[in-house]
N, C-alpha and C positions, 0 to 999 in steps of 0.2 A: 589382499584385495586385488582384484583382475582390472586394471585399468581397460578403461573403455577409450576408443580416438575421437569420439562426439557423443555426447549427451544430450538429452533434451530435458532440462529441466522447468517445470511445468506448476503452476499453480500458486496461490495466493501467499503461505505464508515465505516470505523475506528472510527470517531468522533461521529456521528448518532449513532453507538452499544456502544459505552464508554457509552454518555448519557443514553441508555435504561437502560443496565446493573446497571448504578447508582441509576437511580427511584429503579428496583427491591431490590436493595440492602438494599437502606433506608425503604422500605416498608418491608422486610423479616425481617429485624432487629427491624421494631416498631411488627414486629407478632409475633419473639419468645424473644422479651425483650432485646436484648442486639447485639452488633455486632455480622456479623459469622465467625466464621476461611474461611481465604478465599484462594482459588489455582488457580494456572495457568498451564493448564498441555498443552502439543503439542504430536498430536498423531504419530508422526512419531520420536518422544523417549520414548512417555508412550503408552505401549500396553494398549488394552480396560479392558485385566485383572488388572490391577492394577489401573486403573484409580478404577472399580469398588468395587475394595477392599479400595479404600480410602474413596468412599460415602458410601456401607454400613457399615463401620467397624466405631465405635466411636471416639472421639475424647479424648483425656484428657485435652484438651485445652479450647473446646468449645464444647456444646452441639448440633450446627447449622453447616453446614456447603456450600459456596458458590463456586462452581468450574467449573470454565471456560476450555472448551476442543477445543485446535485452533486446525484447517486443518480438520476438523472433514470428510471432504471429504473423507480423505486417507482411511479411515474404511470401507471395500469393502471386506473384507471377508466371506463368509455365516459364519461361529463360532463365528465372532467378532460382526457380526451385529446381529444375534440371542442372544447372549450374551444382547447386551444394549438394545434392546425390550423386554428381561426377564424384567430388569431396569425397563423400561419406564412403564410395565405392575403393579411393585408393586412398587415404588419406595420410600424410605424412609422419612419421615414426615417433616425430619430437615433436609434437604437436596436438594436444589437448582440445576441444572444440567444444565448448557450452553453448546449447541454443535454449535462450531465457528466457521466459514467457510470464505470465502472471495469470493468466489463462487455463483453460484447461489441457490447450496442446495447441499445435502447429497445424501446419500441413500433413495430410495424412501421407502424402506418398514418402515426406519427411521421417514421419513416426516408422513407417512400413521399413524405410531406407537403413534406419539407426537399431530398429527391433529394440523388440518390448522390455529388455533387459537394461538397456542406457535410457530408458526413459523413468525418470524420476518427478513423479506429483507429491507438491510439502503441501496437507491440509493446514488449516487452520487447527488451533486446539480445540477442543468440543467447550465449550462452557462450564461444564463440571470437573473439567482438567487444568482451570486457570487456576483457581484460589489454589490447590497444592503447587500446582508451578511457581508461583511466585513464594510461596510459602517456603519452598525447597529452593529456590534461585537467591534470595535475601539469607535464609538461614546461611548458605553459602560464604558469605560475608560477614557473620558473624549478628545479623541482627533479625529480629523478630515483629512481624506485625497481627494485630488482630483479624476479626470479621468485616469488622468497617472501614479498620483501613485499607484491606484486599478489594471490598466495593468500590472504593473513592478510589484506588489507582486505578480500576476498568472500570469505570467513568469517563478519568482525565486523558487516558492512554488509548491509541487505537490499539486493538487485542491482537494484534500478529507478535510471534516470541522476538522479536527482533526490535519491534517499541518497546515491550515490556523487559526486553535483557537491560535497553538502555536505560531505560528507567530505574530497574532495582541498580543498576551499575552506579546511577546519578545518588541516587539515596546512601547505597554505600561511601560513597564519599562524604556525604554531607551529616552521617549520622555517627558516631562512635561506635565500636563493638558493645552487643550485650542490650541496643536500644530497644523498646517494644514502642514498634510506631504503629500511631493510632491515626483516624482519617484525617484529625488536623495537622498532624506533621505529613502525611502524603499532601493535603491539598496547599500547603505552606512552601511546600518543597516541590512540587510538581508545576502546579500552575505558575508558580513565577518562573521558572526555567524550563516550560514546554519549548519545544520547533515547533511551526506553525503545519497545521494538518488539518484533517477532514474537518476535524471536531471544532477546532478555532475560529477554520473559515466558518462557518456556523455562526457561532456565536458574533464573528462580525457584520453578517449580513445582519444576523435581527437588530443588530446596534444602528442598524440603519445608517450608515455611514458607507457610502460605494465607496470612497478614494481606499477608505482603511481594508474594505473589503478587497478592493484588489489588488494593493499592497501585500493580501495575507495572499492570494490567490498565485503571483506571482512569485513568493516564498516556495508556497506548496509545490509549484511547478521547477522552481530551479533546487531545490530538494531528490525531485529525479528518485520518489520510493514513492511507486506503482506508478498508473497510466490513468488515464480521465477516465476511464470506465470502471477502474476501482474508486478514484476520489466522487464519482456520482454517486455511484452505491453507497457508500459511506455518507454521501451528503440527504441520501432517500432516507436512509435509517435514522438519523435525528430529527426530518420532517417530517417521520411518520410518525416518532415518538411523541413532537411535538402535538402532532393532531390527535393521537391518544389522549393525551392531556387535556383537549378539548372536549373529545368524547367522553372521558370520565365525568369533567366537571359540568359539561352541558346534563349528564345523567346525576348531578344533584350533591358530585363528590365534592369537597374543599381543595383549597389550591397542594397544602401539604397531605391531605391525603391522597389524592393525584398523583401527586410527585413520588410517592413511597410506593404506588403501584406501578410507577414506570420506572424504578430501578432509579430514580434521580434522589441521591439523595448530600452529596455534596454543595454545602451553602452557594458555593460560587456558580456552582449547576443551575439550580436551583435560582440563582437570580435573574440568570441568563433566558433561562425559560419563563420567567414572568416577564421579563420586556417582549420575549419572544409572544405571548400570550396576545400581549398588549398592540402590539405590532402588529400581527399577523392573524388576522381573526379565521374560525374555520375552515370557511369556503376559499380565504386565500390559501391556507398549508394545502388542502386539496388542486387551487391549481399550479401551484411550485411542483407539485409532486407527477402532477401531468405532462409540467414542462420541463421535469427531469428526467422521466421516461421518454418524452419525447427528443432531447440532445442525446441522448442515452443513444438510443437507435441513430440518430443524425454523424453522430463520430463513429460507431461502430461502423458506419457503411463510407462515410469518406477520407479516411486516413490520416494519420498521425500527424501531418503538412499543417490541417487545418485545426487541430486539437486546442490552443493554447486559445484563436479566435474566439471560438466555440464556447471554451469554456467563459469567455471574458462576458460573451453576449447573453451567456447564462445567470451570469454575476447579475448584470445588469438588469434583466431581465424579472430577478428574485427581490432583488435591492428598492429597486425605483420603480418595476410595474406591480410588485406582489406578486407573480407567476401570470398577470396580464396579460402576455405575448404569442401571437400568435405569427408562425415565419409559413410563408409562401411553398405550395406544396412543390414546386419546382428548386425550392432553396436546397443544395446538394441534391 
């Protein structure tokens, strides 16, 4: 494998880039003999100056070194971007350079700078590539799940291979060889031992409880897997479910046959969305989902600084106006 001196690693799924990042690591450490000192930087607390005083400046530690730069998106400066194309243009022998995004890419003169060959985008799996993946990830381990149980762990799990590695990882621990689990040992075994995520925060807000809701919100945040504009999207996708819910049974369906056309079919799911039901009547889900498109756009144009505000006043916002809120067109 041809090591590259800067990558751009690009796109949603988490699992897919852990893996790459690891090939290159093992392959950088059999080229300069030994492991590298290795970093995690985020650009919306490490300027590009200092990031670049860490690659070329020596180590005393290690003579190599490996360093991952998350959000790399934020770096929209002309000074900061000309700055890491100086980089890109000479960049030091013993030194590795990941710019991390979750995005679909960076700055183009970036992309242009590094060429199309070190730039690496990890999709998501398609839908019809999960149930064999976990299928083949669990067999792995020695244990076996059915149809229902593969539904009810992508239910409970966000679907990037990096939640769902940790997940069958979790279950292999918790199951003997040889088990065939069924949805009640995932929903047994997963839900009591979830991290808190898109899905959680969710399920907190319709429990109508703000302190607990920001409690999970602040979890989600010092977790540090994805940026608020993937935990929105993710937060769209269960309020639109939700209002699906709505539209079936306002069209005449029952609550459990509702639920079995929206792919909801884990009890615990399933309960969460009749409070939700109860809570949140249609024309409310409709305006939460208005006034998640609209933070949506409000953080994608003011930056990373004011992200965690943002998403608090959106908490609040969903919790205690029902999507109610309307912010001043001068606000950002």
């Amino acid at each position: 494998m041809k090591l590259e001196p800067v990558y751009i690693l690009a796109g949603p799924d988490a699992g897919k880039r852990s893996a790459f990042v690891d090939s290159i690591r093992k392959e950088f450490a059999k080229a300069v003999g030994g492991a590298p000192e290795e970093h995690r930087l985020y650009a919306q607390e490490t300027p590009v100056g200092e990031l670049l005083s860490l690659a070329l400046n020596g180590s005393l530690f290690s003579s190599s070194r490996l360093i991952e730069y998350r959000d790399a998106e934020l770096v929209k400066t002309k000074g900061e971007t000309q700055a890491l194309l100086d980089y890109i243009k000479r960049p030091p022998p013993d030194v590795i350079l990941f710019l991390v995004t979750s995005t679909l890419g960076v700055e183009k003169a970036l992309e242009d700078g590094v060429g199309k060959d070190a730039k690496k985008t990890f999709w998501e799996l398609f839908e019809n590539e999960k149930p064999q993946w976990i299928s083949r990830r669990l067999g792995e381990s020695g244990l076996a799940i059915d149809e229902e149980g593969i539904e009810t762990l992508l239910e409970l799990i966000e679907n990037d291979t990096a939640s769902l590695d940790s997940a069958c990882a979790r279950l292999a621990v918790l199951f003997p060889e040889g088990t065939r689990l069924g949805a009640e040992d995932i929903e047994g075994a997963i839900a009591r031992n979830r991290r808190e995520d898109a899905f959680s925060l969710f399920a907190r807000m319709v429990a109508d409880e703000a302190l607990w809701a920001f409690e999970c919100l602040e979890a989600v945040l010092a977790d540090r897997q994805g940026g608020a504009v993937a935990l929105i999207a993710a937060l769209a996708w269960s309020w639109k479910r939700l209002l699906r819910l709505h539209v079936l049974m306002d069209g005449g369906e029952n609550f459990e046959g509702a639920c079995l056309k929206s792919g909801i079919r884990a009890r615990s799911l399933q309960a969460t969305h009749r409070e939700a039901l109860r809570r949140f009547d249609r024309r409310a889900c409709e305006r939460v989902l208005c006034l998640l498109n609209d933070f949506d756009a409000r953080i994608r144009g003011g930056g990373s600084q004011i992200e965690a505000g943002l998403l608090q006043l959106l908490v609040w916002g969903i919790v205690v106006r029902k999507g109610d809120l309307r912010l001043d067109a001068s606000f950002l």
